[in-house]
C-alpha positions as CSV (number, residue, x, y, z in Angstrom):
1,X,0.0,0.0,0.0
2,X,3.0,2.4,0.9
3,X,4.2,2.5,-3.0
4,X,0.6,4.0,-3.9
5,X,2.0,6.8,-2.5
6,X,4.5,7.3,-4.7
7,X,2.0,6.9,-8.2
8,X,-0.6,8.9,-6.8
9,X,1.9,12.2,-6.0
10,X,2.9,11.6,-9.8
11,X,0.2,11.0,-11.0
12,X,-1.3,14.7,-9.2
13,X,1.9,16.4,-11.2
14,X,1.4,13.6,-14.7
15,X,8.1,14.2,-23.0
16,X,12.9,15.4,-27.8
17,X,16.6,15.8,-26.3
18,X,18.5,19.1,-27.0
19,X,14.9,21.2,-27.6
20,X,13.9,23.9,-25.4
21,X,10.8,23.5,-23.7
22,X,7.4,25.3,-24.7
23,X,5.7,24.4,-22.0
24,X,6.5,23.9,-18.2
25,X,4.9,21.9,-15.0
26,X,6.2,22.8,-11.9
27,X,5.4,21.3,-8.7
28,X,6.6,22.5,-5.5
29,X,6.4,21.8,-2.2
30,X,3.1,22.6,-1.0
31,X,1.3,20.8,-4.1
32,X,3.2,17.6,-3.1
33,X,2.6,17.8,0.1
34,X,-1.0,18.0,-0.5
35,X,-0.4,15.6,-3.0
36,X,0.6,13.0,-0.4
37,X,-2.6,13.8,2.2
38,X,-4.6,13.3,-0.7
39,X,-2.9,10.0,-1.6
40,X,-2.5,8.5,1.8
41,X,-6.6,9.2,2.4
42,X,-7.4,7.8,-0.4
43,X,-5.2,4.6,0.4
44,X,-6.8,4.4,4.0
45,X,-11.0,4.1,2.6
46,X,-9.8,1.3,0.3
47,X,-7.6,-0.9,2.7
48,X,-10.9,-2.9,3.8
49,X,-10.7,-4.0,-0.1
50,X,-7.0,-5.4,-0.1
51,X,-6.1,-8.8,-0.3
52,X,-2.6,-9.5,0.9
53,X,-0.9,-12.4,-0.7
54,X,0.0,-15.2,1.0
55,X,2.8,-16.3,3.4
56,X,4.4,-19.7,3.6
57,X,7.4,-21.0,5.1
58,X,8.1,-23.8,7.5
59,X,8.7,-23.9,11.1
60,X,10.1,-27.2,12.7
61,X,9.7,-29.3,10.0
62,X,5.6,-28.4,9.6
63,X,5.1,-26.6,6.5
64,X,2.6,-23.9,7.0
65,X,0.6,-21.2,4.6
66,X,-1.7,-18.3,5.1
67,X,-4.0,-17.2,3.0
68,X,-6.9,-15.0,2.2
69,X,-5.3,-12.8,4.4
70,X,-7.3,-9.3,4.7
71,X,-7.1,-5.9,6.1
72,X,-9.2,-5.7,9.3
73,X,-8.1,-2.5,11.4
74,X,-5.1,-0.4,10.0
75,X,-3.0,2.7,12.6
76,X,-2.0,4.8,9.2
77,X,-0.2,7.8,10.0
78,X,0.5,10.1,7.4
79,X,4.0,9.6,5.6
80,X,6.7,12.1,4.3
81,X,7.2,12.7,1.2
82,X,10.1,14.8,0.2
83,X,12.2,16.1,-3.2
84,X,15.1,14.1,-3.1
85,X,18.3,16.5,-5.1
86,X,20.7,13.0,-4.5
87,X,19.3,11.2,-7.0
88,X,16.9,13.5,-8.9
89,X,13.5,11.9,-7.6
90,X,11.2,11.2,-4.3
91,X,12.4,10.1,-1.1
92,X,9.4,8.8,0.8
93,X,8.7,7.3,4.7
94,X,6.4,6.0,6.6
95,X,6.8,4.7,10.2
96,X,4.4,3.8,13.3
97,X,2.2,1.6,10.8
98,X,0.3,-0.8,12.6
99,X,-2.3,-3.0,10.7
100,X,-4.8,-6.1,12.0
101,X,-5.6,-9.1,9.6
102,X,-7.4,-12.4,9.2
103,X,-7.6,-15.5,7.1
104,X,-7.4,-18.8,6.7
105,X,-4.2,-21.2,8.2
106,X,-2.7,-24.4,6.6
107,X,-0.5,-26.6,7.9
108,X,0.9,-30.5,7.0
109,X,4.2,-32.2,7.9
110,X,4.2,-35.5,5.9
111,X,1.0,-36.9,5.2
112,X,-1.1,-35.0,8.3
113,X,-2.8,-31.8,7.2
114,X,-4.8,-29.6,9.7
115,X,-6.2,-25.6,8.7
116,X,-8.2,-23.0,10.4
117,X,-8.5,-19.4,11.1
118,X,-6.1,-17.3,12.2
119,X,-6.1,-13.2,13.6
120,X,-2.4,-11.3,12.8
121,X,-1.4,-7.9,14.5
122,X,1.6,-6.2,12.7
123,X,3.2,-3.4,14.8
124,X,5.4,-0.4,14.1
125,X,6.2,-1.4,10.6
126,X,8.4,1.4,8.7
127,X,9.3,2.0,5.1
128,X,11.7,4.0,3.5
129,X,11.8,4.4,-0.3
130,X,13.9,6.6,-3.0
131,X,12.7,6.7,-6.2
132,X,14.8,8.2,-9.5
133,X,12.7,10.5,-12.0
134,X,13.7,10.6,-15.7
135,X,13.0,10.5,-19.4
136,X,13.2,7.5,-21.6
137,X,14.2,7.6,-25.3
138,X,10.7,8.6,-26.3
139,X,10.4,11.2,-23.6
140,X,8.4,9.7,-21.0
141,X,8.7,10.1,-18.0
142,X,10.1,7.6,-16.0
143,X,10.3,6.1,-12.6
144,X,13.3,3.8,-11.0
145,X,13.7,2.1,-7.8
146,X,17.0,3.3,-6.2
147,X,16.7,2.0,-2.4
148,X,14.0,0.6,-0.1
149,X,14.4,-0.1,3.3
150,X,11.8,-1.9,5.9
151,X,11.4,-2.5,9.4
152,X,8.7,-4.2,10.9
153,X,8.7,-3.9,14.9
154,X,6.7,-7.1,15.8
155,X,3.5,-9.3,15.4
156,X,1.5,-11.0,17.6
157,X,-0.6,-14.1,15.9
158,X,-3.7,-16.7,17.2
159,X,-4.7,-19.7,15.9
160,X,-8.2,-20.9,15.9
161,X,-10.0,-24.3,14.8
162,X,-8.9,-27.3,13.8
163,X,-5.7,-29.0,16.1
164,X,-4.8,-25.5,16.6
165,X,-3.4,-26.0,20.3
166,X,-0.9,-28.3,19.4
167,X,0.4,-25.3,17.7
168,X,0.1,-22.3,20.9
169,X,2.9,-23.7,22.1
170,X,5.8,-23.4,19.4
171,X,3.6,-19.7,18.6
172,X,6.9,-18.2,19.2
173,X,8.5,-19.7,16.4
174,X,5.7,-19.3,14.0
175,X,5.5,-16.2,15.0
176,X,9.5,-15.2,14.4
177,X,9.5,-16.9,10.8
178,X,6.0,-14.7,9.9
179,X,7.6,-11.9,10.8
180,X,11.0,-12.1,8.7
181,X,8.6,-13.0,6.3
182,X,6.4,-10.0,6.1
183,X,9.9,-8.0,6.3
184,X,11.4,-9.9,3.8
185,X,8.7,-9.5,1.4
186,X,7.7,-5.4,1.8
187,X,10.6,-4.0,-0.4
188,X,10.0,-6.5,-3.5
189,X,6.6,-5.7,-3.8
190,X,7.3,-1.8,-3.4
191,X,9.8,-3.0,-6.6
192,X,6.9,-4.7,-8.5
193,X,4.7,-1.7,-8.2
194,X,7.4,0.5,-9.3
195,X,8.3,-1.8,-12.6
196,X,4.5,-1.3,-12.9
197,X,4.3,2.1,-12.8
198,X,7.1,2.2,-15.1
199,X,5.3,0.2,-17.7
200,X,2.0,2.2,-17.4
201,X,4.2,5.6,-18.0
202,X,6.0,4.1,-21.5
203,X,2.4,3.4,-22.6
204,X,1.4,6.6,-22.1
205,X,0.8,8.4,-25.5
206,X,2.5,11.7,-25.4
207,X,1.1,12.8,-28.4
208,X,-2.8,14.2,-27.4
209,X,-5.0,14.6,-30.5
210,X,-6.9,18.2,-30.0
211,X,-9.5,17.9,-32.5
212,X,-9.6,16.9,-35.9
213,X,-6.8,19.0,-37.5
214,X,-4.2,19.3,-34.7
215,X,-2.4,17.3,-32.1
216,X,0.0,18.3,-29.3
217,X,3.4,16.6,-28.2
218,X,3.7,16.8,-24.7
219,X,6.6,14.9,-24.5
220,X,9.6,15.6,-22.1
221,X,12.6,17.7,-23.9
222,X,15.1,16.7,-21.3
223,X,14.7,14.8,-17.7
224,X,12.9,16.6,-14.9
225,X,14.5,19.1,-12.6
226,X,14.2,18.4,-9.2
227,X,15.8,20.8,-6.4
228,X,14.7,21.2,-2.2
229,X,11.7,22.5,-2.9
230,X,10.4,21.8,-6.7
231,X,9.8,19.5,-9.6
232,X,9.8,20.8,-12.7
233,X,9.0,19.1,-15.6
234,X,9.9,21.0,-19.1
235,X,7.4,19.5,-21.9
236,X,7.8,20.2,-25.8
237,X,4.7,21.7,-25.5
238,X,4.6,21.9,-29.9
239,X,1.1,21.8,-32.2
240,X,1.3,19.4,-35.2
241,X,-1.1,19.5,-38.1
242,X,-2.1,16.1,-38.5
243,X,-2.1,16.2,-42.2
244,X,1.2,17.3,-42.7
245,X,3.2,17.5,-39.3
246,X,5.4,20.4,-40.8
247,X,7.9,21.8,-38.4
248,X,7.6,25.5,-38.4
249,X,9.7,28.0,-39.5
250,X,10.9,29.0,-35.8
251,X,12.0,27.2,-33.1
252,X,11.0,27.6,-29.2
253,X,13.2,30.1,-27.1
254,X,14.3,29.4,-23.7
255,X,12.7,30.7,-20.6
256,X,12.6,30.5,-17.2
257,X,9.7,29.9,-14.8
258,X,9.8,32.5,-11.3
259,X,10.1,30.8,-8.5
260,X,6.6,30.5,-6.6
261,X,7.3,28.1,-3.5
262,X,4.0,29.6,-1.9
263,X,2.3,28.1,-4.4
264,X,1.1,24.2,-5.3
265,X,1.5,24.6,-9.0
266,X,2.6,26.7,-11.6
267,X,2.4,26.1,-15.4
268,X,4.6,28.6,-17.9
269,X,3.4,28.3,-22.1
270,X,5.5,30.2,-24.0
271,X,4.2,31.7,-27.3
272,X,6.2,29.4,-29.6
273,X,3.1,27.0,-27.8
274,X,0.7,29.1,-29.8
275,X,2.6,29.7,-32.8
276,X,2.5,26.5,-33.4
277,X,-1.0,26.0,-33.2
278,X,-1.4,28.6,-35.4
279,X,0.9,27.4,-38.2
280,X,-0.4,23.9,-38.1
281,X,-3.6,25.4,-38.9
282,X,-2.3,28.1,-41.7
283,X,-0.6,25.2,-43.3
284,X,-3.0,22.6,-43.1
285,X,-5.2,25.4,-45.1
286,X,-8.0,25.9,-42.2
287,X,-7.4,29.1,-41.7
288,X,-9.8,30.6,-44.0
289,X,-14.2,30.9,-44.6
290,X,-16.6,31.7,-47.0
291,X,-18.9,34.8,-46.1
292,X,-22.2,34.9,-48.0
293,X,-25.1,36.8,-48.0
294,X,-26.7,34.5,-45.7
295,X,-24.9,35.4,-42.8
296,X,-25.1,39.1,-42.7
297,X,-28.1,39.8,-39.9
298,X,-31.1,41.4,-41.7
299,X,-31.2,44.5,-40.0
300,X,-27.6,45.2,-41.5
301,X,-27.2,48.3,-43.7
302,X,-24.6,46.6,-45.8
303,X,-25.5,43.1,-47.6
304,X,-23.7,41.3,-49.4
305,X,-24.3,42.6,-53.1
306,X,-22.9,44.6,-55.8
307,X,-26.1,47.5,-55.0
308,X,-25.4,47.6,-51.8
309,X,-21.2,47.8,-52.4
310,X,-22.1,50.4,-55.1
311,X,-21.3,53.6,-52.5
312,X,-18.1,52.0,-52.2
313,X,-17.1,50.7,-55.5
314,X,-19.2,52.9,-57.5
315,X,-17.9,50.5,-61.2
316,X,-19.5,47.0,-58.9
317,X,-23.2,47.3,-59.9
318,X,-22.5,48.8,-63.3
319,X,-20.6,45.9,-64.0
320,X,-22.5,43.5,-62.3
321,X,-25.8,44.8,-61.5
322,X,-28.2,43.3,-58.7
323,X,-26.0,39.9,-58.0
324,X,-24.9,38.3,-54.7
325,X,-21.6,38.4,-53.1
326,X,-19.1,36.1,-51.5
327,X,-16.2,36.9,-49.6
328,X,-13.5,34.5,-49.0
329,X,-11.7,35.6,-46.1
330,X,-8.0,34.4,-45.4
331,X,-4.7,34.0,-43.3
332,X,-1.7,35.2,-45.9
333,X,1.0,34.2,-43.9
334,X,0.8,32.4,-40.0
335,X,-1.2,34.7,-37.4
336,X,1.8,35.2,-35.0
337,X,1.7,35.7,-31.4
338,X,4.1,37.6,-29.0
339,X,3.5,37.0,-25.0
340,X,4.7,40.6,-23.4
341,X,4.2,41.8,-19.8
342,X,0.3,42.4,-19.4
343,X,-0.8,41.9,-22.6
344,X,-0.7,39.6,-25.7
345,X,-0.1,40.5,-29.2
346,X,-1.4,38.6,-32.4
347,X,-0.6,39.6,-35.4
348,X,-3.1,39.0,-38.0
349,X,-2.5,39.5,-41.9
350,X,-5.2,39.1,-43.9
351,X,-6.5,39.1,-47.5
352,X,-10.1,39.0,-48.7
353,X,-11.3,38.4,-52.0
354,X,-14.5,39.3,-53.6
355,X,-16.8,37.0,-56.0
356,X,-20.2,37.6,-57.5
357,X,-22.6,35.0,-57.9
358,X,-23.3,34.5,-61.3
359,X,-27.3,33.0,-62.1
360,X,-25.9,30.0,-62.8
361,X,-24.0,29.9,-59.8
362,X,-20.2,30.4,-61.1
363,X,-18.3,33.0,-59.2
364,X,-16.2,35.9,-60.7
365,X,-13.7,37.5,-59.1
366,X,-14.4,41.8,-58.2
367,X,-11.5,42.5,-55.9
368,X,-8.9,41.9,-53.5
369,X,-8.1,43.1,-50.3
370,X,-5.3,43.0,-47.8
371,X,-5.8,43.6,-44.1
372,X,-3.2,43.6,-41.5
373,X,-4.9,43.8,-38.1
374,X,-3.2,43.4,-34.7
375,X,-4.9,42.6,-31.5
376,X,-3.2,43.3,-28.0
377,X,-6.0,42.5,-25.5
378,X,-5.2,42.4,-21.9
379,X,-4.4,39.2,-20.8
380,X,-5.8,38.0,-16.9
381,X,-6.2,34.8,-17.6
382,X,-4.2,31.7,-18.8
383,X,-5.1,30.3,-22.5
384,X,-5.4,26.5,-20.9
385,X,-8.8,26.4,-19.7
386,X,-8.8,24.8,-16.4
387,X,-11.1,24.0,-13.8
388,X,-9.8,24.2,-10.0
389,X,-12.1,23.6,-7.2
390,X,-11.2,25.3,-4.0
391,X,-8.3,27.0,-4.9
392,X,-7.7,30.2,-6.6
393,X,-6.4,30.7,-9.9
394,X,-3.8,34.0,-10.5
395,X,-2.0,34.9,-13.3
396,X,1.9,36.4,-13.3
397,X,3.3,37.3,-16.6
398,X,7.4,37.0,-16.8
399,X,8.9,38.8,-20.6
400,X,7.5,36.6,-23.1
401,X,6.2,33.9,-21.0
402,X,2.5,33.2,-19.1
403,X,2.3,31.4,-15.6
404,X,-0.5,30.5,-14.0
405,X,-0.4,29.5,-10.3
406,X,-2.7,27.7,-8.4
407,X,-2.7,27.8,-5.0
């Protein structure tokens, strides 16, 4: 149960070498601490549902086993969980555990077999565990056992049905071998759950697809950075067109995220993030819509026609008297944005081209236009919509990066 501990507080913060990282996770102190209260709740309402496995071993030449062996009454004090800078991972610890159990007893020496129930009390069992964070070839994150150490303090045992007191009085060896057994056998299962962690992360896809035209790489760029009192976790963060998966013309910039310890965590997106949204987009060719007629709101003074563009373009209805119109409205190079202090800036060039309708449908073209528009709204909030429930979300804007904090 202690190594849940471990997936849970990576699971609350979860990947191309040499690239600088779009996009940045950073977890500090406080978000892993609540991290760990979260996880070792979470572990306490479902230890009635654990089934340990089994023990065996013999004692004085009688073979013995014990099975079905559940959780009936656990002590669970909350561990520590700390960054560990040593090995670039998690040092975690748990000590005072004390847990109750049940099941079922089996014993035979030669060809005389016997069985019951039995009631088992561990005491003061302690684990330590180090775990190594990093990034595999394909930039997932990955998790390695480095050192586990247990300790469990003593047990107390009773036997009940079948020829059970034959057994009460050589308890105290029972009860020796049980108990190297349960020691013995704590660290290698922390090991198992680790190697299965381990398997889960490489399975994770790190490529998300967004919608239909786009997908994002979230893959690490180089192995986490872990110090005293952070994680951080520095993700490609890049937008692909799915059609074509260009690379675009620019390349993300380095930056650093501020140091927030007061806070659980903090996310940074640089704008090469939405860049490349925007050029996977502007190449894949979706960056551009028909306006008709149809969608002009009736009470408009302008429609969509050569009368009513004839105060405009005076030569439109003499040419073309009393047809429809279609615009085709379109990016003429990528929309580009720049992240500044306070604000963000998109540029926007344009073009628009004009069509009539001809009766039998046909357009011809009237004109071209070129627009170059650029937006600098305020910017409060972060771009990655996110929903947070009892915390409160601010913003901090560093040069040309966003971070948002929650805390």
């Amino acid at each position: 149960m202690f190594q849940l501990i471990i997936i849970v507080v990576l699971t609350i913060v979860s990947c191309t070498t040499g690239e600088n990282p779009a996009f940045q996770v950073t977890l500090n102190n406080k978000g892993l601490q609540y991290g760990k209260h979260v996880a070792a709740g979470w572990i306490q309402d479902r230890l009635g549902l654990i089934t340990l496995p089994d023990i065996s071993g013999e004692a004085l030449l009688v073979h013995y086993t014990l099975s079905g062996i559940k959780i009936t009454k656990c002590d669970f004090p909350e561990p520590s969980v700390e960054f560990y800078q040593n090995v670039t991972g998690l040092k975690s610890s748990i000590t005072g555990l004390s847990i109750a159990v049940n099941g079922s007893w089996a014993t035979h020496l030669g060809v005389i077999h016997d069985g019951g129930t039995f009631d088992l009390a561990v005491f003061n069992v302690g684990v330590t565990s180090v775990v190594k964070l990093g990034k595999d070839s394909n930039g997932h994150l990955s998790v390695t056992n480095v050192n586990c150490d247990a300790k469990v303090g003593d047990v107390q045992m009773n036997f009940y049905g079948g020829q059970s007191w034959i057994f009460k009085p050589f308890l105290k060896y029972y009860k020796g071998h049980v108990l190297a057994a349960i020691q013995a056998n704590i660290c290698p299962n922390v090991e198992d759950f680790i190697v299965k962690v381990e398997s889960h992360l490489q399975a994770l896809n790190v490529s998300i697809i967004v919608d239909s035209f786009l997908s994002l790489d979230l893959n690490l760029t180089s192995s986490p950075v872990i110090d005293s009192t952070s994680l951080n976790l520095p993700l490609k963060g890049q937008f692909y067109s799915i059609k074509t998966h260009k690379e675009p013309p620019f390349v993300a910039q380095p930056f650093t995220m501020p140091k927030q310890t007061d806070y659980m965590l903090s996310i940074g997106l640089s704008d090469f993030t939405a860049n490349s949204a925007s050029y996977a987009y502007y190449s894949d060719g979706q960056l551009m819509m028909y306006i008709d007629d149809k969608m002009i709101p009736p009470a408009s003074p302008v429609h969509l026609n050569t009368s009513s563009m004839g105060p405009y373009i005076p030569q439109l209805p003499q040419m073309f008297p009393n047809l429809l119109m279609k615009l085709l409205v379109y990016a003429r190079n990528c929309p580009m944005f720049s992240f500044q202090p306070g604000a963000v800036k998109l540029g926007l060039p344009l073009a628009i081209k004009a069509f009539a309708i001809q009766p039998n449908t046909s357009l011809t073209p009237l004109f071209k236009l070129h627009v170059v528009r650029v937006f600098s709204p305020k910017c409060f909030f972060t771009f990655v919509p996110c929903l947070v429930i009892n915390y409160e979300i601010l913003k901090r804007q560093e040069n040309k990066n966003i971070s948002s904090h929650l805390k």
